[in-house]
C-alpha positions as CSV (number, residue, x, y, z in Angstrom):
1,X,137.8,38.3,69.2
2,X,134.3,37.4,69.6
3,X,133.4,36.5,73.2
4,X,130.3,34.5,74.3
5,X,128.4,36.2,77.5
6,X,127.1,33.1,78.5
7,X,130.5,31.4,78.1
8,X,131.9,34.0,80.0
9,X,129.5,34.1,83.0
10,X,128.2,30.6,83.6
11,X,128.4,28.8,86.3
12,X,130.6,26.0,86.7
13,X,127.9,24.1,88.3
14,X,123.9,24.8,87.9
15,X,122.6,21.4,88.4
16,X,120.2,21.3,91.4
17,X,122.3,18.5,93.2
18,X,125.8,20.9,93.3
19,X,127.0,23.1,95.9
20,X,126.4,25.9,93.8
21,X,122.6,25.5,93.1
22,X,122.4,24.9,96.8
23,X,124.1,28.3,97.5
24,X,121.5,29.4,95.4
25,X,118.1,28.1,96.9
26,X,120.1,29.4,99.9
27,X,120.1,33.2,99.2
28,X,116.0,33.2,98.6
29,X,114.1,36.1,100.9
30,X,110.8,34.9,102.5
31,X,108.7,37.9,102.8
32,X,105.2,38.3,104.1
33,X,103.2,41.3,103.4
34,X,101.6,42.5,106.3
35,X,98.2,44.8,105.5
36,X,96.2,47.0,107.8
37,X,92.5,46.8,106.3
38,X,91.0,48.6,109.5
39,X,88.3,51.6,108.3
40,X,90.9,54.3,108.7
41,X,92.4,52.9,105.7
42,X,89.6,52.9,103.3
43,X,88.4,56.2,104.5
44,X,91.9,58.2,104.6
45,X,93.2,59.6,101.0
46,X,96.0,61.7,99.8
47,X,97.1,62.8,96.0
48,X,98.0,60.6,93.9
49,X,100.2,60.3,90.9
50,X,96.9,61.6,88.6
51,X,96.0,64.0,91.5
52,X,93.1,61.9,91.9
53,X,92.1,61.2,95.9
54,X,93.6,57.2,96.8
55,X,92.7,55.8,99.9
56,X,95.5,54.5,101.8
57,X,94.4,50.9,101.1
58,X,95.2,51.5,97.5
59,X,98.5,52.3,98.0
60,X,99.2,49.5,99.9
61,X,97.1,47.5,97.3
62,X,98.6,48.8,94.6
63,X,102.4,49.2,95.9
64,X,102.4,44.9,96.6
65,X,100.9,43.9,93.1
66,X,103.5,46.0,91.1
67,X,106.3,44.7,93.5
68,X,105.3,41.1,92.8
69,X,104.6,41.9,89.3
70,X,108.5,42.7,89.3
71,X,109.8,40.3,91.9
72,X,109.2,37.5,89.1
73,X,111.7,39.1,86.9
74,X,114.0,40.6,90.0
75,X,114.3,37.4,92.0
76,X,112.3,34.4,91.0
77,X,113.3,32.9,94.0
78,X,111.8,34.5,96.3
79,X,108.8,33.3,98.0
80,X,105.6,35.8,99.6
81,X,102.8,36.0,101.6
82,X,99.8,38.6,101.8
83,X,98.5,38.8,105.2
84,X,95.3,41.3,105.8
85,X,94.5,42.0,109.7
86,X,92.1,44.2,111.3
87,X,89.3,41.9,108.8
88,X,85.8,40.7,109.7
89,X,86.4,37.3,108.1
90,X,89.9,35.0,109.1
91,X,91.3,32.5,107.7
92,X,94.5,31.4,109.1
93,X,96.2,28.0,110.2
94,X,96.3,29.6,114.0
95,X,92.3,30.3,114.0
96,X,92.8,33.5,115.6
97,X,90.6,36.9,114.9
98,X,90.9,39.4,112.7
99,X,93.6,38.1,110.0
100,X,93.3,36.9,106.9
101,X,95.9,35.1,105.0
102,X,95.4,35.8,100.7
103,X,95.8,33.3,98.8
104,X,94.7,31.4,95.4
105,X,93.9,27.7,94.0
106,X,97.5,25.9,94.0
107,X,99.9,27.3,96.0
108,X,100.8,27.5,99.6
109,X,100.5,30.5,102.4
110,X,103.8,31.1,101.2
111,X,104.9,30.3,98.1
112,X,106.4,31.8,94.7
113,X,104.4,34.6,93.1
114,X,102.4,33.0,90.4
115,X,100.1,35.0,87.7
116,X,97.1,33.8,89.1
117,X,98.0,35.1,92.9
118,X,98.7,38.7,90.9
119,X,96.1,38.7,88.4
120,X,93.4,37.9,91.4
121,X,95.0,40.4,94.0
122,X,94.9,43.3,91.6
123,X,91.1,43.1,91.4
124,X,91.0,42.7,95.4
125,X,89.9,45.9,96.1
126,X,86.4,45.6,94.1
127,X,85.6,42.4,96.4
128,X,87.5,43.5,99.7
129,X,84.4,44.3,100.9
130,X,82.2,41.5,100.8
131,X,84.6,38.5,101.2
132,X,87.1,39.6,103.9
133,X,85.3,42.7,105.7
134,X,87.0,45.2,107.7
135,X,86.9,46.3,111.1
136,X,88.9,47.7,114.1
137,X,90.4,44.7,116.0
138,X,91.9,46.8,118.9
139,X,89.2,48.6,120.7
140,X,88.4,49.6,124.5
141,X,86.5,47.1,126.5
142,X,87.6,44.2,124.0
143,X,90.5,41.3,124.6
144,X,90.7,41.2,121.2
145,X,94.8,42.4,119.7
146,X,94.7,41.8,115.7
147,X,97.9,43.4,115.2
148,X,99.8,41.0,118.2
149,X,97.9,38.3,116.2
150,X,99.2,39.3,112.8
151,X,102.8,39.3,113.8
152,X,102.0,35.6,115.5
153,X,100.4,34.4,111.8
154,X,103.5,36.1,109.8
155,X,106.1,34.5,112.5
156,X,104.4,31.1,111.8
157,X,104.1,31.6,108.0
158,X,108.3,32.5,108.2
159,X,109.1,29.3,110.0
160,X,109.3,27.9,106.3
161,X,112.7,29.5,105.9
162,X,115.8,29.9,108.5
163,X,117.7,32.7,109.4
164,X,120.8,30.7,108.0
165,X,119.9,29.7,105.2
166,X,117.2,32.9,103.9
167,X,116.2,35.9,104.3
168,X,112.8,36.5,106.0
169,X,111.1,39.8,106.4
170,X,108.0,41.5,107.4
171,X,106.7,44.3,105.9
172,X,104.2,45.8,107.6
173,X,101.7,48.6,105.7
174,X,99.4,50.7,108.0
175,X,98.4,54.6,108.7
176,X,97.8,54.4,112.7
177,X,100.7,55.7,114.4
178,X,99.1,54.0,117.8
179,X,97.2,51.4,117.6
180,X,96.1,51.2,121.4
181,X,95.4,55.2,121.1
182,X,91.6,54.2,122.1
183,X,92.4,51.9,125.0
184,X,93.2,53.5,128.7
185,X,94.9,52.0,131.7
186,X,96.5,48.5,132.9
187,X,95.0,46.9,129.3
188,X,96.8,49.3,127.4
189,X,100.0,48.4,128.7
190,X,99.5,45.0,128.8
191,X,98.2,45.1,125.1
192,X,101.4,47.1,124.1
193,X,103.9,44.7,126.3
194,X,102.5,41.8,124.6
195,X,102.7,42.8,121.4
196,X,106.3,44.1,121.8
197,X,107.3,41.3,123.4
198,X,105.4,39.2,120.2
199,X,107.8,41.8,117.6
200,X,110.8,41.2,119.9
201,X,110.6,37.3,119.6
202,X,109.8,37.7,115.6
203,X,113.4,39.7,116.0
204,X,115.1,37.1,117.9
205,X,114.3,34.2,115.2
206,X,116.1,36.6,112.4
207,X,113.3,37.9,111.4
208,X,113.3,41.5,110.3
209,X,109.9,43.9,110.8
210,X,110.1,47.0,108.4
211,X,107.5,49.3,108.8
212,X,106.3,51.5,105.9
213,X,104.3,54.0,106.8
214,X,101.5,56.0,105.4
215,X,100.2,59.6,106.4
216,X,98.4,62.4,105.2
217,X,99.9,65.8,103.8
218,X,98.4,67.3,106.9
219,X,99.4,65.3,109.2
220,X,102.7,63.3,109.6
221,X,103.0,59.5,110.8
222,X,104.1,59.8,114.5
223,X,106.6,56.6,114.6
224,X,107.4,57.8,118.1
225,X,104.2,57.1,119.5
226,X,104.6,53.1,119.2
227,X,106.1,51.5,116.6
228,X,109.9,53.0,117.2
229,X,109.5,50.6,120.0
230,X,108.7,47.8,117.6
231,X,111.0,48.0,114.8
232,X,113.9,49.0,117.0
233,X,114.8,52.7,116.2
234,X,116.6,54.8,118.5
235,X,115.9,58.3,118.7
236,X,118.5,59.9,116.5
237,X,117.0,57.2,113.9
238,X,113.7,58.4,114.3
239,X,114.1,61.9,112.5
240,X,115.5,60.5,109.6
241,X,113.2,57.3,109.6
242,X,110.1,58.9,107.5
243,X,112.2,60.4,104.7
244,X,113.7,56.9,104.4
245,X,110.4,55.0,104.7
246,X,108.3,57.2,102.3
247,X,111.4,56.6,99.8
248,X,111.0,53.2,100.1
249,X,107.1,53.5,99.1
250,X,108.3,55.2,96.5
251,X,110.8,52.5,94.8
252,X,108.0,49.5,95.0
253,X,105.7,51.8,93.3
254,X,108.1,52.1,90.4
255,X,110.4,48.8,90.7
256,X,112.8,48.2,87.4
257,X,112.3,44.8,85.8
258,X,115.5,43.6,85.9
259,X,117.2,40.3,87.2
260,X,118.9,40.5,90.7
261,X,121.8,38.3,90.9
262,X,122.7,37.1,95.0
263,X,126.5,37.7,95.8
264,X,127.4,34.2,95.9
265,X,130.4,31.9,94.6
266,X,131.1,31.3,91.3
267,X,133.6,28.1,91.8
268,X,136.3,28.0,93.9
269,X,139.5,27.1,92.4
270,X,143.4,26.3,93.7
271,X,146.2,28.4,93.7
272,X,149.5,26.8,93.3
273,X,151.9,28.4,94.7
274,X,155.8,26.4,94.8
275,X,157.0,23.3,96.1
276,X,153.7,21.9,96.7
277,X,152.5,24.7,98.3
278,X,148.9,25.7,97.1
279,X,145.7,27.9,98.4
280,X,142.1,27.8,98.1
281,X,140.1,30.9,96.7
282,X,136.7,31.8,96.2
283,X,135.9,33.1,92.8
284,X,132.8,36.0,92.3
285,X,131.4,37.7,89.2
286,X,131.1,41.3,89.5
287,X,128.8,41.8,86.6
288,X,126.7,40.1,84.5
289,X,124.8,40.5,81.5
290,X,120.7,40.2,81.8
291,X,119.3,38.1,78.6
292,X,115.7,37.1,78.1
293,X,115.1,34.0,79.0
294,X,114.9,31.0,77.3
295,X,112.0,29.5,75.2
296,X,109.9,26.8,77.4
297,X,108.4,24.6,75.2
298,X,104.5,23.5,76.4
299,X,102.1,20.6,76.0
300,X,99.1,22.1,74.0
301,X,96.6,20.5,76.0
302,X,98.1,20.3,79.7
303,X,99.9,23.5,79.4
304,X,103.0,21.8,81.2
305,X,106.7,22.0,80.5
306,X,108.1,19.0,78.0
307,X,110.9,17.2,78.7
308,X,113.0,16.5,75.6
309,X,114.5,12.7,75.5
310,X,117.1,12.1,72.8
311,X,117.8,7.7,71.4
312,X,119.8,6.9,69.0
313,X,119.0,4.1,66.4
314,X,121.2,1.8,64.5
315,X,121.2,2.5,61.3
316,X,121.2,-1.3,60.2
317,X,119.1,-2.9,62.4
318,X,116.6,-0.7,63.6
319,X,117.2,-1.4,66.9
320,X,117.6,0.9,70.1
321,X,121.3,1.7,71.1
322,X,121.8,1.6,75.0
323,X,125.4,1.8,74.9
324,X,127.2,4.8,74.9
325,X,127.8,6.1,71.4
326,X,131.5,5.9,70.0
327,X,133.4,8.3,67.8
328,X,135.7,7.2,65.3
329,X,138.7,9.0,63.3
330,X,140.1,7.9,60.0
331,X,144.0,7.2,60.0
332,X,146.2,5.6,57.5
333,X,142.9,3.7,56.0
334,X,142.0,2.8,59.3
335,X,138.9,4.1,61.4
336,X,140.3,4.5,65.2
337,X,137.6,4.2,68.0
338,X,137.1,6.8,70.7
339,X,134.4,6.7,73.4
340,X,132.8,10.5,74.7
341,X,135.1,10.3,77.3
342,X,138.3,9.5,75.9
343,X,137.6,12.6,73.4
344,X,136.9,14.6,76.5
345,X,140.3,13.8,78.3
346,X,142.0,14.5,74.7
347,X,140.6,17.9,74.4
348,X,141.4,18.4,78.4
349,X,144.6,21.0,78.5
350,X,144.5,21.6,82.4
351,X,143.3,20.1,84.8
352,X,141.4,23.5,85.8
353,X,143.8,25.2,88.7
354,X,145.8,28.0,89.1
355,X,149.3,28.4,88.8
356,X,151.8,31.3,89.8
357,X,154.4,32.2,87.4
358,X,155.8,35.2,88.6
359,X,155.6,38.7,89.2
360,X,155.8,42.0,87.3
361,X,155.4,46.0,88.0
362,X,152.1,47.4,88.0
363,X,153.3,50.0,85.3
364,X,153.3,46.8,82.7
365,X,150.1,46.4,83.1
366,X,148.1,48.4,80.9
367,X,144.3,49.2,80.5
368,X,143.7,47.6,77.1
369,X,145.0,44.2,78.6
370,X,141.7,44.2,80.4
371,X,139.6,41.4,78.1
372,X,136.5,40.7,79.9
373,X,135.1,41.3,83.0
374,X,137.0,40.3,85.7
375,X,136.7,38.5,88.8
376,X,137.3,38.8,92.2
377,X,138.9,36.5,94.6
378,X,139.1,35.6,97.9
379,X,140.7,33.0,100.0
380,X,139.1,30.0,101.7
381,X,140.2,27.7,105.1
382,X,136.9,25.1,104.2
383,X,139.3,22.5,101.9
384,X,142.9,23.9,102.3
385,X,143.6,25.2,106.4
386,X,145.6,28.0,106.4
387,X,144.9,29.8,103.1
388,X,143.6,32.5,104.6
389,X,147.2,33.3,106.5
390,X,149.0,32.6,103.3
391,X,146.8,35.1,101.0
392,X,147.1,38.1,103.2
393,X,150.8,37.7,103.0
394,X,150.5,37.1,99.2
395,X,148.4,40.6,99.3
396,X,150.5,42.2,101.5
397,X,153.5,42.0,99.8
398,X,152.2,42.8,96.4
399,X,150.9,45.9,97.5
400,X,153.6,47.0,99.4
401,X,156.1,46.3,95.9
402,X,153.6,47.4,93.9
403,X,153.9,43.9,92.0
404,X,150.7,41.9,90.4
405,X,150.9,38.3,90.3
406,X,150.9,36.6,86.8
407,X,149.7,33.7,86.8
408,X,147.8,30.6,84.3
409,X,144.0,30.1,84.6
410,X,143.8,26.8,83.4
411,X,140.5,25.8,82.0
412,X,139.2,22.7,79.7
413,X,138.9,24.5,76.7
414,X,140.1,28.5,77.2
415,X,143.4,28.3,79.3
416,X,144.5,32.2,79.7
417,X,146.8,33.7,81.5
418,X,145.6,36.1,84.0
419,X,146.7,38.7,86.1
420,X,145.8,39.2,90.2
421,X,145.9,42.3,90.9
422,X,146.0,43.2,95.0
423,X,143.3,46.0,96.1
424,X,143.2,47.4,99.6
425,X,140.5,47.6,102.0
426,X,139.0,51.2,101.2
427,X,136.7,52.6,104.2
428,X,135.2,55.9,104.8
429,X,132.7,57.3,107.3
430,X,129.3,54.8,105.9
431,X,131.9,52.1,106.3
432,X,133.7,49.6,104.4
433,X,133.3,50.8,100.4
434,X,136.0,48.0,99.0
435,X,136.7,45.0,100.2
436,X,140.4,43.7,100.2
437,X,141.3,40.8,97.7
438,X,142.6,40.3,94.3
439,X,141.5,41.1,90.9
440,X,141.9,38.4,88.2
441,X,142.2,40.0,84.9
442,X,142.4,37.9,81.8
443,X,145.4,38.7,80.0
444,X,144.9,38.7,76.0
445,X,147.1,36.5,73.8
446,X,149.6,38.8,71.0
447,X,146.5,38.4,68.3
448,X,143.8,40.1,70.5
449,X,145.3,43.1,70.4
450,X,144.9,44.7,67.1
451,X,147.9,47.6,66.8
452,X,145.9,50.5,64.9
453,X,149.4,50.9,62.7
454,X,148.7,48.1,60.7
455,X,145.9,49.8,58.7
456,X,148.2,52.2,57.9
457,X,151.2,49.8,57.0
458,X,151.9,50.7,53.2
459,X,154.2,52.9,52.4
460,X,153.0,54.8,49.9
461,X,149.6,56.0,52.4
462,X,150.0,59.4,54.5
463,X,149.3,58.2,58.1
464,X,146.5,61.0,59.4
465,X,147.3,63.4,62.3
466,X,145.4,65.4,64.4
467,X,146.6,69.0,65.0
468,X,146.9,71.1,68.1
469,X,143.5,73.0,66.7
470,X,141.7,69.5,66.1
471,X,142.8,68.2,69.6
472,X,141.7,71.5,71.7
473,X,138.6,71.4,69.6
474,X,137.8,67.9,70.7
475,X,138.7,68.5,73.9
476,X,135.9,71.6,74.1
477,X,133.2,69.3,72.3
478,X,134.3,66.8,75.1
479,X,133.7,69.0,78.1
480,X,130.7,70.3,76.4
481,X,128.7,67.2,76.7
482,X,130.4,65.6,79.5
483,X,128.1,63.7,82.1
484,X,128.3,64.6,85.4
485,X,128.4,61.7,87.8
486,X,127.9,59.3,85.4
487,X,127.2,55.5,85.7
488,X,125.8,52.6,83.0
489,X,123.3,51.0,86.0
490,X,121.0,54.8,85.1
491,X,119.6,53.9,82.3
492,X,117.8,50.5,81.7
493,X,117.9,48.2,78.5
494,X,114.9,49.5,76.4
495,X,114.6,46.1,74.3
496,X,114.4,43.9,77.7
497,X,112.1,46.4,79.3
498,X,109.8,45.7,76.6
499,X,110.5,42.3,76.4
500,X,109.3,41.9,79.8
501,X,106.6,44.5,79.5
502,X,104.9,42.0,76.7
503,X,105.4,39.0,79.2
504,X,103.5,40.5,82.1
505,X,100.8,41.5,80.2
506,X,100.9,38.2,78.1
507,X,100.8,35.9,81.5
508,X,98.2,38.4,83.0
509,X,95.8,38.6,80.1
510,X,96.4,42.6,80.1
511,X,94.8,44.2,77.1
512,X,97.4,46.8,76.8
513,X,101.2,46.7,77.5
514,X,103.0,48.8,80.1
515,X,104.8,51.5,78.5
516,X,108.7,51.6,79.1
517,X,110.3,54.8,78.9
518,X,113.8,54.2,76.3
519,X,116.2,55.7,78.5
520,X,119.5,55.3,75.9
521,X,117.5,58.1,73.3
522,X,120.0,60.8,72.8
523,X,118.7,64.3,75.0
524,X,117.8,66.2,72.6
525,X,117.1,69.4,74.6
526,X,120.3,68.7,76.2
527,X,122.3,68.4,72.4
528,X,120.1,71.6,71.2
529,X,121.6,73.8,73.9
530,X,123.5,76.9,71.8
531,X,126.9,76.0,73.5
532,X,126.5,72.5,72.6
533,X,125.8,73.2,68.8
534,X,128.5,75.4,68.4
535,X,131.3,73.0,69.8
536,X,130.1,70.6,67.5
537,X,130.0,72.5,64.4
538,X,133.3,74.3,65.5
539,X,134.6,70.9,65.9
540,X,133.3,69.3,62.1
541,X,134.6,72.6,60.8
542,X,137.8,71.8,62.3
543,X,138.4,68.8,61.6
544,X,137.1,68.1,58.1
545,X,136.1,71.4,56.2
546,X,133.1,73.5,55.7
547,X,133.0,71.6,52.3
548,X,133.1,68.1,53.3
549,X,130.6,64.9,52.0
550,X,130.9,62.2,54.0
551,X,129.2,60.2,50.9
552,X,132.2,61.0,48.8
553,X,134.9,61.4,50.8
554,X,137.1,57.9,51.5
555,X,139.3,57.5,54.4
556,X,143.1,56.2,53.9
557,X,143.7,54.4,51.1
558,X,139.9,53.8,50.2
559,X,139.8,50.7,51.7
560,X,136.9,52.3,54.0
561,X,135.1,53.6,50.9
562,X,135.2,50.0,49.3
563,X,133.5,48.5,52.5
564,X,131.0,51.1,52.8
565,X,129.9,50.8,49.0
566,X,129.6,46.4,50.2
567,X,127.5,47.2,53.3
568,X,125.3,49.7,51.6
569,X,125.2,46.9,48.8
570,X,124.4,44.4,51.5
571,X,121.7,46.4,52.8
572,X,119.9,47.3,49.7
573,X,120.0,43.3,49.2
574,X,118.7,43.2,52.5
575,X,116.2,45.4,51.8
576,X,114.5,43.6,48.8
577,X,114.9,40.6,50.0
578,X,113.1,41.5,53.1
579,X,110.2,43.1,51.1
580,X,109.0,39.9,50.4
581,X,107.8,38.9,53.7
582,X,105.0,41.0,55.6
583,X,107.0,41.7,58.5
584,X,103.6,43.3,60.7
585,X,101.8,40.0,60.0
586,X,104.6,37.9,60.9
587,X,104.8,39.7,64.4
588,X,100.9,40.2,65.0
589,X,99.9,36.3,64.4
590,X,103.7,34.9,66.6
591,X,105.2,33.6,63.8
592,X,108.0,35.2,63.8
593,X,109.6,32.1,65.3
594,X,109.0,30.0,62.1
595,X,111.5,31.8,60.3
596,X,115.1,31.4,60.2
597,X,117.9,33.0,61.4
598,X,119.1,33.9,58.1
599,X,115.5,35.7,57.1
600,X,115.3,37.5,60.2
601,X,118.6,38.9,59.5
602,X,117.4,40.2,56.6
603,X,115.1,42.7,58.3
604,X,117.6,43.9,60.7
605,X,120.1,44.6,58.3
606,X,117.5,46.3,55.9
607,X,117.1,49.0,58.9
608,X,120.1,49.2,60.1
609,X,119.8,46.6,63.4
610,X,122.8,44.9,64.8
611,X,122.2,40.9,63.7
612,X,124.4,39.4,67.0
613,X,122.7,37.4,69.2
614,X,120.3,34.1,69.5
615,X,117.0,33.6,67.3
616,X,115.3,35.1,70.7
617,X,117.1,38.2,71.3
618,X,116.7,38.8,67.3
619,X,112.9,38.8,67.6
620,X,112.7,40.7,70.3
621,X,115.0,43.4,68.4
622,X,112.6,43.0,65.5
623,X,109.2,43.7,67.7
624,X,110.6,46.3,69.6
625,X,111.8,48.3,66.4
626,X,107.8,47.6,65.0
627,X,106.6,49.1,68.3
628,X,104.9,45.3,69.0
């Protein structure tokens, strides 16, 4: 059965005036990058990645712009500042010393990323110099505190977002382990109370100060010294707090692009139970596919986003029709009359809740039941008191009979039947690993499930068994190549990497595209390894000869040899067909999009591409197989 990802994980609700969409803007993070631009940072290096000497301000410099390059892909959302202190120059709505608040034309202190704000920021370091300055803001003798003022700017730029309602976090970038090292006395204590006491009420609002240090080989970023004090750490925290942080460095340097989906609610739905008796739950997707996105379709001239408006016309007179269209059915020489939402409530089969059948044994249910991804559930008090009470008694029962709950999901168009499936709280030393709840599984109906027997069904056709020998053989190839702590979230899609690879650098005006690394190519060294080989040739020897042609040989009753010879048919079709068009001029001048659906087909068939998918995703396919 063919199954629709986009049918399977939308949203009930995505319009911006819903519950949902609310939930949504709810779940941003406000973060404001906080720089140290004193000289120690211009005039201390380490290694880098090209064993080329980088001054800490690069780093820093260099670690933001590649984590807002990714952020617009990872969480749209999300809104940033960049704050510099320790600066000759200021700019900031509080007028104080030494900070500077970045920022471009058109957007606020704190705001969405934009290509502008990371096009401009990646060139900052060649006019650092001249338009903000840098210089030590805490020295003896002086009043002045630029670090006390840069956590009052970043509080102030955070009072955009709640700590109910978002996220909001500091991160704060620097290579002096005590800032008041040069200051003796009464003033250096007052300096360092202040400024604690400046962190402490940052803390207090729900804001959260993460520190990411930077230190030479030679010498080691002493977190002790001060800004344990700052961010909170106790001392067993502190030994393991540089290992952490410098990991952290290391994972904005080299950020995925890929989209980060918020645990949130996917609808809620009722539960009804018997006798009137029903429960609310919360409903959550545990996975979702990543697409590119959507086409956006611009004004040439203003470069802004068109709205498309649709009016119908009568036919007869020309005229605009401002009534709702109607639909009509022919019957018995007779044209019947249906409005929109007449056909709607026709087509309606349930009215969208949940109802309990009854209950079965675990042991009937069985792993190829398993449809689609399921989905977890959860109960809620906010519309039906007391579901809460009445779902842990529910839970508790099924998993002390060992008993899942069958049950009908009923939906507009797709009613199912689903299983819910009771898990138990699992927690280890870390803490909790799974919450408790239900599973809803969707059931399949008798023609989902395809019974292998029936391609065997005729009588007259010798069903083929594997042996003992083939079995153990399989079993050795098996073990042989097995992967050792394996899970799908290693290894990136290739085609959206790119995809989002030619975006950046399209939107940034790069004149070359980021390499991605394909991470789904087959490990070659790996395969070539001389136990390897030999399971596998032990293994075709085994199973089908040392005289075997997989070109001539049929399987069964040469029904498989009669759909090979159509595909290879197909595809030599494909292939002249597809000889006709210049496929590297197509992709080089964007017109690829002119075409059809039907013609860019024929150049994924001709090499052997899977043709599923939307016009979009079969372009991409098509440029990322050209190397474009």
């Amino acid at each position: 059965m063919e199954l629709n990802p986009d049918d399977i994980f939308k949203d009930d609700e995505d319009d911006s005036d819903s519950e949902f969409y609310q939930q949504r803007e709810s779940s941003k993070e406000f973060v404001v990058y906080l720089v140290d631009a004193s000289p120690k940072m211009f005039s201390t290096t380490c290694p880098g990645e090209d064993q080329k000497n980088e001054t800490h301000f690069h780093i820093a410099v260099s670690c933001i712009a590649q984590s807002l390059k990714t952020q617009i892909i990872n969480r749209s959302y999300d809104e940033v500042a960049i704050c510099f202190f320790n600066t000759r120059e200021k700019r900031n709505l509080q007028d104080v010393n030494g900070v500077f608040v970045y920022n471009v034309v058109e957007r606020e202190y704190l705001d969405r990323p934009t290509a502008r704000l990371i096009k401009d920021f990646d060139c900052i370091e060649e006019s650092f110099m001249k338009d903000i300055g840098c210089q030590y803001g805490i020295l003896s003798g002086s009043r002045e505190n630029s670090l006390y003022n840069a956590l009052w700017v970043a509080q102030a730029l955070l009072r955009k977002g709640s700590s109910r309602t978002a996220r909001t976090t500091i991160l704060l970038f620097t290579n002096e382990d005590d800032p008041f090292g040069s200051i003796k006395g009464a003033a250096k204590a007052d300096m360092t109370r202040t400024t604690l006491q400046r962190a402490k009420d940052a803390q207090d609002l729900g804001i959260s100060i993460e520190l990411l240090p930077l230190g030479r080989p030679d010498q080691e970023f002493n977190v002790s010294l001060f800004y344990a004090q700052l961010i909170g750490l106790e001392d067993d925290d502190a030994a393991q707090f540089m290992p952490s942080a410098g990991q952290k460095l290391e994972d904005m340097k080299d950020q995925l692009r890929k989209q980060m989906f918020a645990k949130r609610i996917v609808r809620r739905i009722t539960l009804l139970i018997a006798n009137g008796l029903s429960i609310e739950l919360n409903t959550y997707a545990l996975i979702r596919p990543t697409t590119p996105g959507a086409i956006m379709w611009l004004d040439s001239v203003t470069n802004r986003p068109l709205k498309t408006e649709r009016s119908f016309i009568c036919a007869d007179t020309g005229a605009l029709m401002h009534e709702p269209t109607k639909l009509s059915q022919s019957y018995k020489n007779e044209n019947i009359i249906f409005s929109v939402e007449e056909l709607s409530e026709i087509k309606r089969v349930s009215t969208g809740h949940l109802r309990l059948l009854g209950f079965k044994p675990l042991s009937c249910l069985k792993d190829y039941h398993n449809l689609r991804p399921s989905t977890f559930v959860f109960p809620s008090d906010k519309e039906v008191v007391g579901s809460t009470r009445i779902f842990i008694a529910l839970h508790r029962s099924m998993l002390r009979l060992n008993r899942f709950a069958v049950a009908y999901c009923g939906s507009s168009f797709h009613p199912r039947l689903v299983a819910l499936v009771a898990q138990d709280e699992i927690i280890n030393a870390g803490g909790q690993v799974e919450p408790p709840g239900m599973y809803m599984i969707y059931l399949p109906y008798t023609d989902d499930v395809r019974l292998i027997e029936e391609f065997h069904s005729e009588s007259n056709v010798r069903v083929p068994r594997a042996t003992d020998d083939h079995i153990k053989k399989a079993a050795d190839l098996i073990k042989r190549t097995y992967l050792k702590d394996f899970s799908v979230c290693q290894f990136a899609n290739p085609a959206l990497q790119r995809h989002y690879a030619m975006l950046q650098a399209l939107a940034l005006e790069e004149e070359e595209i980021p390499d991605t690394i394909d991470e789904t190519l087959p490990d070659e060294e790996g395969m070539a390894r001389l136990g390897v080989v030999k399971a596998i040739e032990e293994f075709k020897l085994s199973v089908y000869g040392d005289k075997y042609d997989e070109e001539s040989n049929s399987v069964g009753n040469g029904k498989a040899n009669e759909a090979s010879k159509k595909r290879k048919a197909a595809a030599e079709n494909a292939a002249n067909e597809s000889a006709n068009y210049d496929w590297a001029d197509l992709a080089d001048n964007g017109q690829l999009k002119d075409l059809t659906v039907a013609e860019l087909k024929l150049y994924l068939t001709a090499h052997n591409l899977p043709v599923s998918g939307k016009k979009e995703a079969l372009i991409s396919r098509i440029l990322t197989h050209m190397g474009k």
